[in-house]
TORKEDO-361389 format. One record per residue (C-alpha): x negated, y negated, z; chain; residue in one letter. Coordinates in nm, 3 decimals, always signed. Last residue first. Layout:
X | Y | Z | A | A;
...
This chain:
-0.031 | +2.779 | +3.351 | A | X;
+0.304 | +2.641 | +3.595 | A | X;
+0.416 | +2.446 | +3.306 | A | X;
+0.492 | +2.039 | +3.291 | A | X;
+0.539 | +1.809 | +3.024 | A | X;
+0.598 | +1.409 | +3.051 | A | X;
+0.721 | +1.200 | +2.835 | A | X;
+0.636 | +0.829 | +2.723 | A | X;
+0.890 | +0.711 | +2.466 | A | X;
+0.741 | +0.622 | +2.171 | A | X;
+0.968 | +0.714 | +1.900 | A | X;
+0.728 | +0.918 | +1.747 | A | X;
+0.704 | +1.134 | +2.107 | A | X;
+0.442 | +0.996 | +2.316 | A | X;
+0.250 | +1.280 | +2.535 | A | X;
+0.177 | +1.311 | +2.925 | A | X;
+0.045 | +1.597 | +3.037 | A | X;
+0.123 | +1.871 | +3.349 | A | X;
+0.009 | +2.182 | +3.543 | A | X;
+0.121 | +2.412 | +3.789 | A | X;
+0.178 | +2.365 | +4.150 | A | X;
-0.098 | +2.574 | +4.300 | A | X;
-0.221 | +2.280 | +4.659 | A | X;
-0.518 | +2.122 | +4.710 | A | X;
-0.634 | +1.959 | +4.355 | A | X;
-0.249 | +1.898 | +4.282 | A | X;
-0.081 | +1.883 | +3.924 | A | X;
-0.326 | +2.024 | +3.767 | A | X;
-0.472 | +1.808 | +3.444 | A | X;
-0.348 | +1.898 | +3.085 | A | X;
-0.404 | +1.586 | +2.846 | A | X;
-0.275 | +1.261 | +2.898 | A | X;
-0.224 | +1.030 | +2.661 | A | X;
-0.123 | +1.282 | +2.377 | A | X;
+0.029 | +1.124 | +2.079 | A | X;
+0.343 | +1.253 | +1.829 | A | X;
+0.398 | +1.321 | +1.513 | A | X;
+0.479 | +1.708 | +1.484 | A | X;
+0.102 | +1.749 | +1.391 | A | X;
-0.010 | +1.557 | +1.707 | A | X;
+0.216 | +1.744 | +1.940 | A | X;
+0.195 | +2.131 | +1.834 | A | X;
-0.159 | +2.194 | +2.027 | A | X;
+0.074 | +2.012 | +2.315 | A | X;
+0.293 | +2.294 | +2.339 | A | X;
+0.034 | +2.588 | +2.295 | A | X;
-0.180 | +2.412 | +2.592 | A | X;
+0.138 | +2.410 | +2.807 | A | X;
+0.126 | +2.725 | +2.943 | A | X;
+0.388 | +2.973 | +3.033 | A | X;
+0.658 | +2.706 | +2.890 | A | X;
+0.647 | +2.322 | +2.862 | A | X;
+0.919 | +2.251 | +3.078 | A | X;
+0.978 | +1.866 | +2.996 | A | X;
+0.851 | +1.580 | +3.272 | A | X;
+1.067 | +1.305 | +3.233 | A | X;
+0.907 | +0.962 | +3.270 | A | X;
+1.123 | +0.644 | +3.378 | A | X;
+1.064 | +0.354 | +3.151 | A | X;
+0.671 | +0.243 | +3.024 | A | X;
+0.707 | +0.357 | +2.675 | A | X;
+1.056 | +0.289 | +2.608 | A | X;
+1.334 | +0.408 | +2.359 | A | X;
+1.673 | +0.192 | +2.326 | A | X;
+2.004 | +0.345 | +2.394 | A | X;
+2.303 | +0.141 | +2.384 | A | X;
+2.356 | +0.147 | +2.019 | A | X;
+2.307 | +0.506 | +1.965 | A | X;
+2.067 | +0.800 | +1.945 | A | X;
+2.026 | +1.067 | +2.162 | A | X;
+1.756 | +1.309 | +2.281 | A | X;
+1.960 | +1.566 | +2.504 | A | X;
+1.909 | +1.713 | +2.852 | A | X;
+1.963 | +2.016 | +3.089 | A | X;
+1.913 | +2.197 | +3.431 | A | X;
+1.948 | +2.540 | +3.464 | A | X;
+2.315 | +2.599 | +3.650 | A | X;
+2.224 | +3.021 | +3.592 | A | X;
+2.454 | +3.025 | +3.299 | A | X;
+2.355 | +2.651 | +3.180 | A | X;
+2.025 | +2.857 | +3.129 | A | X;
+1.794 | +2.566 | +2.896 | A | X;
+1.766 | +2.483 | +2.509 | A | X;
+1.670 | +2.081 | +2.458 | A | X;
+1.976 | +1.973 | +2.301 | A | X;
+2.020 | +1.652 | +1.932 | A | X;
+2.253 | +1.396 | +2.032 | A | X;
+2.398 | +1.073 | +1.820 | A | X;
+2.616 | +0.848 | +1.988 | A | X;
+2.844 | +0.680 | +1.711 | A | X;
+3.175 | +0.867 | +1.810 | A | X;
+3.014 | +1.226 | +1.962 | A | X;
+2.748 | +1.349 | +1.745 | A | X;
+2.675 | +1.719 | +1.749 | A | X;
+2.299 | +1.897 | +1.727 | A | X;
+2.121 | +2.207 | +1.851 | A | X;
+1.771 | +2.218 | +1.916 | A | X;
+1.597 | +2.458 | +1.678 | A | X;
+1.305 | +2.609 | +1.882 | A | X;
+0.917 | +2.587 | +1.867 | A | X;
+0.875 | +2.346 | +2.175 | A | X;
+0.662 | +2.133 | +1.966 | A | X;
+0.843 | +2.181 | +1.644 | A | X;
+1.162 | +2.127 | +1.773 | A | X;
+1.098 | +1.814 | +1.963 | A | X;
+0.954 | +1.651 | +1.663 | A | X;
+1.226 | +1.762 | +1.425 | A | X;
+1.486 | +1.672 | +1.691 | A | X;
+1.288 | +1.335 | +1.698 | A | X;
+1.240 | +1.276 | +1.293 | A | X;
+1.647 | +1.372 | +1.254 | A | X;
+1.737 | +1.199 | +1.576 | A | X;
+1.560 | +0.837 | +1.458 | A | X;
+1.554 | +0.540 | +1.717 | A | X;
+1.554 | +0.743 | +2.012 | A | X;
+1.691 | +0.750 | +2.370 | A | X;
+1.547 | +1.068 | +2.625 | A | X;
+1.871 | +1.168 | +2.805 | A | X;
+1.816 | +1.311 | +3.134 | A | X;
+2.116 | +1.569 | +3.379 | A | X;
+2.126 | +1.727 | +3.693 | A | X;
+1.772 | +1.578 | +3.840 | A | X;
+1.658 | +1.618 | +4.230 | A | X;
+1.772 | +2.021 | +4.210 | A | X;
+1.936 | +2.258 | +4.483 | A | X;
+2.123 | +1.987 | +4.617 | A | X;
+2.081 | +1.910 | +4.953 | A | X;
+2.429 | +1.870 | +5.119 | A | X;
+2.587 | +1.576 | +5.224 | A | X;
């Protein structure tokens, strides 16, 4: 097999509201995330470059999906610098429980934090400033 050019292809982060999460999401990112439902799965698009095979993934809401704090974590590309994102998390609803921190003390590989959306899922954001 060939080594793929990316470890991830695809995430879905489950919630129990779309309207409160894509409002959430939106805010903190500063973008409108586009919306369809397919059947009774709801599922609100974090904006990426399908054009140059970016890599992509929805909130959604249905049946089967049920939001966790302690799940797999998804770490979200928070931009230049993620300072401006997570200055946006607490008044879109959400929690910080891990503020910026470098990734690596040895090596440059950006910079991450861990917030809780108003769902409560745990997520991850990561920026290279």
């Amino acid at each position: 097999m060939e080594i793929p050019k990316n470890a991830a292809s695809w995430f879905e982060i489950p919630v129990h509201d779309i309207d409160r999460a894509r409002k959430f999401y939106s805010q903190i990112f500063n973008y409108e995330m586009p919306q369809e439902q397919l059947g009774l799965k709801k599922k609100a698009f974090f904006l990426f470059d399908r054009l140059n095979n970016g890599i992509g993934g929805a909130i959604v809401q249905g049946s089967e999906y049920f939001p966790s704090q302690r799940g797999t974590l998804i770490y979200l590309h928070a931009g230049e610098d993620l300072t401006e994102v997570l200055e946006r998390v607490e008044a879109a609803g959400g929690k910080i429980e891990l503020d910026k921190r470098p990734v690596s003390e040895l090596q440059d590989l950006g910079y991450f934090a861990i917030i809780f959306d108003p769902d409560g899922n745990r997520v991850g954001l990561y920026s290279k400033g």
